[in-house]
N, CA, C and O atoms as a Tinker XYZ file with bonds, in Angstrom:
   348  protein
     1  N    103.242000  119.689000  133.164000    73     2
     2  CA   103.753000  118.554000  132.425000    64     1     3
     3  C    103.442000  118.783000  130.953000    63     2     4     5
     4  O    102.277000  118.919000  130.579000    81     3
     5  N    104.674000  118.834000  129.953000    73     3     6
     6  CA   104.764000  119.098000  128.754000    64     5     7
     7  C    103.905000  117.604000  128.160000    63     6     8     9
     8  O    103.593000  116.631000  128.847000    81     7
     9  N    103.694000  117.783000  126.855000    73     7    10
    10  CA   103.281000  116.334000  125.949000    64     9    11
    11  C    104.036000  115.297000  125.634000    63    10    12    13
    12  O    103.639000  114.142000  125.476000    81    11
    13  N    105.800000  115.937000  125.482000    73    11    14
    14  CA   106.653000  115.160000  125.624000    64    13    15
    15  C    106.578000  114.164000  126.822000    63    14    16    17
    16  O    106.563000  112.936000  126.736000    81    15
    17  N    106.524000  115.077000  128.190000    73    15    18
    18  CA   106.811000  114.255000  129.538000    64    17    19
    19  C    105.339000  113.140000  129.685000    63    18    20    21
    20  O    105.362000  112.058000  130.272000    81    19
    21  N    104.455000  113.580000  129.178000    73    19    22
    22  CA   103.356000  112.740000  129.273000    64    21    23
    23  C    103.665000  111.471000  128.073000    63    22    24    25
    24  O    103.728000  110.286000  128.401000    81    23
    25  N    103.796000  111.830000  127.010000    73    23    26
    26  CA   103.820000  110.721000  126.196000    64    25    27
    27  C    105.276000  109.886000  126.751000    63    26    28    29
    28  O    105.355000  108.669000  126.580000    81    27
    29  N    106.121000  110.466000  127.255000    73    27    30
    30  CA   107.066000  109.568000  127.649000    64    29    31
    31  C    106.795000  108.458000  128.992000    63    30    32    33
    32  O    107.130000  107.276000  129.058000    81    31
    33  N    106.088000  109.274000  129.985000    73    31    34
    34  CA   105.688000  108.590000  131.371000    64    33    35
    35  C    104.048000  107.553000  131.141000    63    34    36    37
    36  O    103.316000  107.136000  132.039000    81    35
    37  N    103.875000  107.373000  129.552000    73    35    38
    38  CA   102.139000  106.695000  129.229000    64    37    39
    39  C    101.383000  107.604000  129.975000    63    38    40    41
    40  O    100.588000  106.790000  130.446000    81    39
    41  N    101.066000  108.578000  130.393000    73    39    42
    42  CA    99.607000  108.931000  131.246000    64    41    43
    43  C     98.067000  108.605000  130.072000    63    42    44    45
    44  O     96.838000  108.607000  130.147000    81    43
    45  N     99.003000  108.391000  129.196000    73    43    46
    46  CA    97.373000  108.256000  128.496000    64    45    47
    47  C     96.203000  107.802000  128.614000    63    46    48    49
    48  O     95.096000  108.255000  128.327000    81    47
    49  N     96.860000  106.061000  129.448000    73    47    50
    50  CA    96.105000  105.012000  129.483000    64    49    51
    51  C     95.645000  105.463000  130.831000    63    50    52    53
    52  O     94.564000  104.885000  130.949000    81    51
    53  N     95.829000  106.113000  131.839000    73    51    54
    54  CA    95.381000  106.576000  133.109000    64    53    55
    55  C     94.203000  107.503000  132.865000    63    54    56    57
    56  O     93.138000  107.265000  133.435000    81    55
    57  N     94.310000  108.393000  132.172000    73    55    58
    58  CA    93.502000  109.568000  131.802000    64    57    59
    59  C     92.605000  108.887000  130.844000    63    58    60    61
    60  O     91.499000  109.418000  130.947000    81    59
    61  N     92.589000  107.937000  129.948000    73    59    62
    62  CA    91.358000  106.779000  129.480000    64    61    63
    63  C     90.440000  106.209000  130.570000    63    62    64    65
    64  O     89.218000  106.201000  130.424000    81    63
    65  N     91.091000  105.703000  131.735000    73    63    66
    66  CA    90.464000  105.140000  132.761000    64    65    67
    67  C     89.898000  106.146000  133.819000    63    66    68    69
    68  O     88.828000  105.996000  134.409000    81    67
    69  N     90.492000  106.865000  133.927000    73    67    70
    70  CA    89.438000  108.022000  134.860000    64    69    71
    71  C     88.562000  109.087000  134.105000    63    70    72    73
    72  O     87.885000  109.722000  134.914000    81    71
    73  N     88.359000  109.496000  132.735000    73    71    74
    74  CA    87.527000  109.650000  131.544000    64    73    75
    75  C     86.640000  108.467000  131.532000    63    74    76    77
    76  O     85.623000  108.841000  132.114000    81    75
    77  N     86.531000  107.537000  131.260000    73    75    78
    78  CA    85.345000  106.162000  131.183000    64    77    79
    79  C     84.641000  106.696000  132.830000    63    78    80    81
    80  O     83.539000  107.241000  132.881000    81    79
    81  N     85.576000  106.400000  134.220000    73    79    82
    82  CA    84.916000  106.246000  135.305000    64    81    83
    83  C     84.239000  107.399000  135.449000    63    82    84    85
    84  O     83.053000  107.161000  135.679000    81    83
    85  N     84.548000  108.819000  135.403000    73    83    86
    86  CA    83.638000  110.166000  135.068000    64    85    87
    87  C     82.495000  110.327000  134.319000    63    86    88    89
    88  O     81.590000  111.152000  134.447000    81    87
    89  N     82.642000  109.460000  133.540000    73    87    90
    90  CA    81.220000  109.330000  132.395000    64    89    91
    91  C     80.711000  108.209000  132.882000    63    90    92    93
    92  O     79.593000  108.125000  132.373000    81    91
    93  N     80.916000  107.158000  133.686000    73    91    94
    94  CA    80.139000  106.751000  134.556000    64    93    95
    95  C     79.239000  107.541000  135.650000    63    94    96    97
    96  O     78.011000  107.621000  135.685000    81    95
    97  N     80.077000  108.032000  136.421000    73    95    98
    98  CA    79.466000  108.694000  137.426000    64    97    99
    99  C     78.224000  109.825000  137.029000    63    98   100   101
   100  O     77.172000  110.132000  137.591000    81    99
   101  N     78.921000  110.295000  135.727000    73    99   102
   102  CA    77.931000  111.123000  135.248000    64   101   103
   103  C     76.307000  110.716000  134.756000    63   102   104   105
   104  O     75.331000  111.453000  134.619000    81   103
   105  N     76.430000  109.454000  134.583000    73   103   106
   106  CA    75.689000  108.683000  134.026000    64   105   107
   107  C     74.515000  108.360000  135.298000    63   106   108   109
   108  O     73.298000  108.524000  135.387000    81   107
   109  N     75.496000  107.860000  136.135000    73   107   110
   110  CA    74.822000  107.483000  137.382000    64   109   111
   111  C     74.220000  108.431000  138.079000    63   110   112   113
   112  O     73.176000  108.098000  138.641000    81   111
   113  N     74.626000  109.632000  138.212000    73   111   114
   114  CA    74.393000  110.931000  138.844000    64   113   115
   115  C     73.023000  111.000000  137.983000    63   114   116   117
   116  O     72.068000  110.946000  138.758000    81   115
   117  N     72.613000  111.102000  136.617000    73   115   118
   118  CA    71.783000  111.990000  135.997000    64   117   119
   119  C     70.319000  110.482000  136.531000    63   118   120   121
   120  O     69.286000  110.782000  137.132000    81   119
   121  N     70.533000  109.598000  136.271000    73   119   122
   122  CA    69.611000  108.801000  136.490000    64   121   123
   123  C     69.256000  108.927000  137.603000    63   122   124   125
   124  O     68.115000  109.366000  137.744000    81   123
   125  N     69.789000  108.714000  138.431000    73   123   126
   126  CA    69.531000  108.585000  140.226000    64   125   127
   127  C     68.800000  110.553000  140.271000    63   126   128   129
   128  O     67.857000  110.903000  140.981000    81   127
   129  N     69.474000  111.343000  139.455000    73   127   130
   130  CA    68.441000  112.504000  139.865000    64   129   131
   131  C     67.066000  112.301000  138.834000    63   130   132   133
   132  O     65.961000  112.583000  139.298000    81   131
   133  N     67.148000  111.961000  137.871000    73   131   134
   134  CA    65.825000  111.645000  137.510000    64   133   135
   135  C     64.601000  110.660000  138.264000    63   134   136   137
   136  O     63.407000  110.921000  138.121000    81   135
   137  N     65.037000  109.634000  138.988000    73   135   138
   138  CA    64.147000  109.259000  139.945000    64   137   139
   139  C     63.660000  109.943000  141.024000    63   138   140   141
   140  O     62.638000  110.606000  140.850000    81   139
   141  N     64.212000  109.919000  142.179000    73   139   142
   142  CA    63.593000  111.181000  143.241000    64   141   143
   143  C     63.330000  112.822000  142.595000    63   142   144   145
   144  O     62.431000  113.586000  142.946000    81   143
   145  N     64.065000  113.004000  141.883000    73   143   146
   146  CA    64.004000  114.629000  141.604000    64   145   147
   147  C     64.807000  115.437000  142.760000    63   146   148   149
   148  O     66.037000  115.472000  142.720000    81   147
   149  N     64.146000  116.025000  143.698000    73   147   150
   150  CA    64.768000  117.240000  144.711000    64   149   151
   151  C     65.563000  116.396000  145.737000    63   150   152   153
   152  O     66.601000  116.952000  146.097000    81   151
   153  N     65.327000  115.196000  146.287000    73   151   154
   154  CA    65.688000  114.592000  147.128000    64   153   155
   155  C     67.193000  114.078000  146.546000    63   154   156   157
   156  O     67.940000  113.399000  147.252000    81   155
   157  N     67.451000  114.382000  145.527000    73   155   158
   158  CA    68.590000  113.601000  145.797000    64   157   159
   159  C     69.460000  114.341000  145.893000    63   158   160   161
   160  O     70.573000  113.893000  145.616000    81   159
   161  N     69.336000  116.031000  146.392000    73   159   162
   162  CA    70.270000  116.761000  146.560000    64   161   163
   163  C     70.669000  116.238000  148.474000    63   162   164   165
   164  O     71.773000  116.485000  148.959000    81   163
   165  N     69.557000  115.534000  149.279000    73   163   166
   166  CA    70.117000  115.086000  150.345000    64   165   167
   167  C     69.918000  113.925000  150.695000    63   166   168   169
   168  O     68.919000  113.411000  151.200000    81   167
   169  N     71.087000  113.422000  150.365000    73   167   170
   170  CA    71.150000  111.850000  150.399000    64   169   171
   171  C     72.021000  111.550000  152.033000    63   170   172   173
   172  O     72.873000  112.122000  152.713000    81   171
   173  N     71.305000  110.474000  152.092000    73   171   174
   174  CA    71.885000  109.854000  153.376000    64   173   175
   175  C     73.137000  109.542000  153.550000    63   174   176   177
   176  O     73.855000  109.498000  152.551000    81   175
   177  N     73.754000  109.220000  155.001000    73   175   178
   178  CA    75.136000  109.129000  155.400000    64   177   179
   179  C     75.525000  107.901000  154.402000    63   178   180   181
   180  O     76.519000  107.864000  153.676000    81   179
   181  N     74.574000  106.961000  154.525000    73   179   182
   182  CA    75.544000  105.705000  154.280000    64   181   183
   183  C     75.403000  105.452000  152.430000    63   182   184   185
   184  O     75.894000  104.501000  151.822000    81   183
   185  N     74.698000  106.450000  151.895000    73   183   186
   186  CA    74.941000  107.045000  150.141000    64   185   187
   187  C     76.618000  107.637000  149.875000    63   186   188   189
   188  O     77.555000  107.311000  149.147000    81   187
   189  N     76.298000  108.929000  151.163000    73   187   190
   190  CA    77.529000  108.959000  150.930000    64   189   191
   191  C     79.203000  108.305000  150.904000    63   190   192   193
   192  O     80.129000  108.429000  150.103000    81   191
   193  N     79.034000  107.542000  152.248000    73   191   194
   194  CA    79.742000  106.462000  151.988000    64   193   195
   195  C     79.681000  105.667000  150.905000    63   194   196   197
   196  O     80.782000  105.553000  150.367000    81   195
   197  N     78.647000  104.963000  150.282000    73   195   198
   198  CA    79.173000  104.042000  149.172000    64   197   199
   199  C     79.510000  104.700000  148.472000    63   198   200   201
   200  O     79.931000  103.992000  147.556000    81   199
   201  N     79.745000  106.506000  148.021000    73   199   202
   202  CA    80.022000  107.007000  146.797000    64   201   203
   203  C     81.167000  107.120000  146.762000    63   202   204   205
   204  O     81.851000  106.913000  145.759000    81   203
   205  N     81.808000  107.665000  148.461000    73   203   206
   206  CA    83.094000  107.543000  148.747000    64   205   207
   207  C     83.877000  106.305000  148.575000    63   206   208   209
   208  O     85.003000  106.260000  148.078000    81   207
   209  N     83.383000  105.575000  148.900000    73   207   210
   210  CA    84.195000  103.885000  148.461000    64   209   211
   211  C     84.262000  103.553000  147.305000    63   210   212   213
   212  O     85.252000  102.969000  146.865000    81   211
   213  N     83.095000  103.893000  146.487000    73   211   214
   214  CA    83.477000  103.392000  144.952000    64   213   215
   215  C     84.466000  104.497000  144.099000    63   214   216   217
   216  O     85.104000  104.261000  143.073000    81   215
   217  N     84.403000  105.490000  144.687000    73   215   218
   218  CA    85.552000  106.503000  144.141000    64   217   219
   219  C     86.731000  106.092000  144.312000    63   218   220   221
   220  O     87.400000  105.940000  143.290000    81   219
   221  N     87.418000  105.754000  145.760000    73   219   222
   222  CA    88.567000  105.388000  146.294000    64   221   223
   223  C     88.761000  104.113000  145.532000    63   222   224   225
   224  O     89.861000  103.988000  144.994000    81   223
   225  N     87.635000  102.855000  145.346000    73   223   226
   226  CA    88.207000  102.075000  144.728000    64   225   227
   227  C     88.386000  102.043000  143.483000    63   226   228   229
   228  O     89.030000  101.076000  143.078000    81   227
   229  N     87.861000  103.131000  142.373000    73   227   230
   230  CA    87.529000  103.166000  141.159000    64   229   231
   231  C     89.641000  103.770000  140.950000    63   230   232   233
   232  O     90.300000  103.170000  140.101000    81   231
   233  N     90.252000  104.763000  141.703000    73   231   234
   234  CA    90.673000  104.978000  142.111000    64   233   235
   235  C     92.163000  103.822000  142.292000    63   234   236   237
   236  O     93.046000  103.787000  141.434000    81   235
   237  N     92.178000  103.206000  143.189000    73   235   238
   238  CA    92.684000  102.396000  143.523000    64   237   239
   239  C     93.240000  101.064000  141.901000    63   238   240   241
   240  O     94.349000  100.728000  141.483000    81   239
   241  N     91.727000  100.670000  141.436000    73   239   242
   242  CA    92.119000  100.038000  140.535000    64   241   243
   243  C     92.708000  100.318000  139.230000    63   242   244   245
   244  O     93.345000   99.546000  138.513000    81   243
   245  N     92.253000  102.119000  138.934000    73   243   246
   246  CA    93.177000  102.641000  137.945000    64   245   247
   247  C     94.430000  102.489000  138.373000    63   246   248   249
   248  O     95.017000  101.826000  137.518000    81   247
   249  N     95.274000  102.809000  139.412000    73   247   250
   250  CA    96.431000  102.669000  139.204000    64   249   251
   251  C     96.987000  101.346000  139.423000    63   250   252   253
   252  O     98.128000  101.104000  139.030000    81   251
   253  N     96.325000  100.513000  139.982000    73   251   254
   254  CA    96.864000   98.976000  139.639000    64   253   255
   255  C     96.879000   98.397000  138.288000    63   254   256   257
   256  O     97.718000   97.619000  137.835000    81   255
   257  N     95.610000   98.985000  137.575000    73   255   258
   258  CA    96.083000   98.915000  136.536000    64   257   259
   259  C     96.669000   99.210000  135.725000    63   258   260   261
   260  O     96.902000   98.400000  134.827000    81   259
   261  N     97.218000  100.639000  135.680000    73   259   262
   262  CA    98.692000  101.445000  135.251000    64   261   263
   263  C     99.725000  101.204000  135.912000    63   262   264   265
   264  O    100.430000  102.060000  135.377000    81   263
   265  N    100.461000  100.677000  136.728000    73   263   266
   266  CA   101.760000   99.667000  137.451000    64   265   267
   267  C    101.582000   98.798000  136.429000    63   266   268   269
   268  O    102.201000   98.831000  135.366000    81   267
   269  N    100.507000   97.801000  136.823000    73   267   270
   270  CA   100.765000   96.354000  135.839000    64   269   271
   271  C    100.762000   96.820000  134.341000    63   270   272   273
   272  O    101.352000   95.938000  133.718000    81   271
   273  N    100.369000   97.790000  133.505000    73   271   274
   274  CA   100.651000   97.995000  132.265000    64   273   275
   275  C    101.940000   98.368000  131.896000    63   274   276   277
   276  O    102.453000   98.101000  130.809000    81   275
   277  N    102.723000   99.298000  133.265000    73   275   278
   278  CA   103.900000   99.844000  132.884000    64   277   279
   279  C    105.028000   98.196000  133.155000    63   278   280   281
   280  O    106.148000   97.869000  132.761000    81   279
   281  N    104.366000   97.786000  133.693000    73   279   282
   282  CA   105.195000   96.525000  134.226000    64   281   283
   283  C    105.399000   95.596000  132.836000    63   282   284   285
   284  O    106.419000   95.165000  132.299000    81   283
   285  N    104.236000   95.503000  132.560000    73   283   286
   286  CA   103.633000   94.125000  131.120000    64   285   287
   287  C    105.095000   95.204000  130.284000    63   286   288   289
   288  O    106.251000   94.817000  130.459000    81   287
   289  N    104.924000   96.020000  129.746000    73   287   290
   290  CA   104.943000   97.191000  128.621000    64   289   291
   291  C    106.286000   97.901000  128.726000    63   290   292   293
   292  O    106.716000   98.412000  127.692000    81   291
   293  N    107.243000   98.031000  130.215000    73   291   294
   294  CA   108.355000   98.685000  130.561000    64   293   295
   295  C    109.134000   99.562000  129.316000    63   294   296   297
   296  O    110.116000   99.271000  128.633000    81   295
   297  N    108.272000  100.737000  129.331000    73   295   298
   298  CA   109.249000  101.628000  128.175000    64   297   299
   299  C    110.269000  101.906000  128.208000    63   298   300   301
   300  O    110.815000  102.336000  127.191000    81   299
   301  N    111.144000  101.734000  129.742000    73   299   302
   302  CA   112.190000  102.096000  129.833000    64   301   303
   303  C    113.184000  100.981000  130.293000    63   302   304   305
   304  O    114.386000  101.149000  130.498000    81   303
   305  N    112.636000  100.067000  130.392000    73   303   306
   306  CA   113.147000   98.726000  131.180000    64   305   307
   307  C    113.917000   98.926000  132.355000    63   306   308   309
   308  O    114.964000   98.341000  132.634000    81   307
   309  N    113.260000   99.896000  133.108000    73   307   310
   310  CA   113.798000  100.141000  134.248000    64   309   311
   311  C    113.257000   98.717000  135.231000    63   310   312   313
   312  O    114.077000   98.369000  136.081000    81   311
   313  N    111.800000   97.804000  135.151000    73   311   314
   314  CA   111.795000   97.184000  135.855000    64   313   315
   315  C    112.477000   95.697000  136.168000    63   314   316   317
   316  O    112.736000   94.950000  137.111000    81   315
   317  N    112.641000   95.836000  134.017000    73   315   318
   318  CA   113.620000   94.187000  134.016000    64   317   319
   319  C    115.087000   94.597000  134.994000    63   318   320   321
   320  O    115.492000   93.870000  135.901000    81   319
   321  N    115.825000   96.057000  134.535000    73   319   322
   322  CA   117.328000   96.273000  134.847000    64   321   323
   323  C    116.936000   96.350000  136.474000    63   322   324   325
   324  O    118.090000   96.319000  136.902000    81   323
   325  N    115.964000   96.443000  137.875000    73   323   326
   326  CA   115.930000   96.177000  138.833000    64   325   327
   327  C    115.516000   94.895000  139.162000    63   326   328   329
   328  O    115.935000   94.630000  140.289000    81   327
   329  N    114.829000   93.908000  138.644000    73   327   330
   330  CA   114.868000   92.609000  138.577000    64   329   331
   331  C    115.972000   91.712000  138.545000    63   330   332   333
   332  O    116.145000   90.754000  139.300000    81   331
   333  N    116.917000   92.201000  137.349000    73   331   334
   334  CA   117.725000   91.454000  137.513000    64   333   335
   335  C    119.476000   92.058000  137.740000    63   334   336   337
   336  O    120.511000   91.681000  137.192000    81   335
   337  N    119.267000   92.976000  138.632000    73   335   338
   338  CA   119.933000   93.850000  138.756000    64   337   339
   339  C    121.106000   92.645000  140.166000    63   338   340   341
   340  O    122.306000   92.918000  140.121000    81   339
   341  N    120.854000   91.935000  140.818000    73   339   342
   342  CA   121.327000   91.332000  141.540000    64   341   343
   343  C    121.962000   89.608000  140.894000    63   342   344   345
   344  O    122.998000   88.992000  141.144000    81   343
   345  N    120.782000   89.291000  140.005000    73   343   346
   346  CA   121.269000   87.999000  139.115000    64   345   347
   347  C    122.380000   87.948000  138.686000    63   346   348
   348  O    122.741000   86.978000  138.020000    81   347
């Protein structure tokens, strides 16, 4: 994907929101190894699960929130011309 196709399709605001959530995790990662130290290379089943869930949902809410921006924002007004495409 060229810069054109990106600046035309917004990915910007997507790649803002999963940049912030990465520097979260990173954040979270370095603390949580500064407490135990060695142990936190084996963390329990149900660690791993919540890491998996907050990913999927971290996940999840980026792109709800990129729909509803392209929605608010329609650069192409493709969603008004299917809205009222039957009116």
């Amino acid at each position: 994907m060229g810069i054109a196709a990106a600046r035309e399709l917004w990915v910007g605001i997507l790649c803002w929101m999963f940049w912030g959530a990465a520097l979260m995790w990173l954040r979270d990662a370095v603390f949580e190894y500064l407490e135990p130290g060695a142990a936190y290379f084996t963390p329990a089943a149900s660690d791993l699960l919540n890491g998996a869930f907050l990913g999927l949902s971290m996940v999840a809410l980026a792109l709800v929130i990129r729909v509803a921006y392209l929605l608010i924002w329609d650069p192409k007004s493709v969603a008004k011309a299917q809205l009222f495409k039957n009116a």
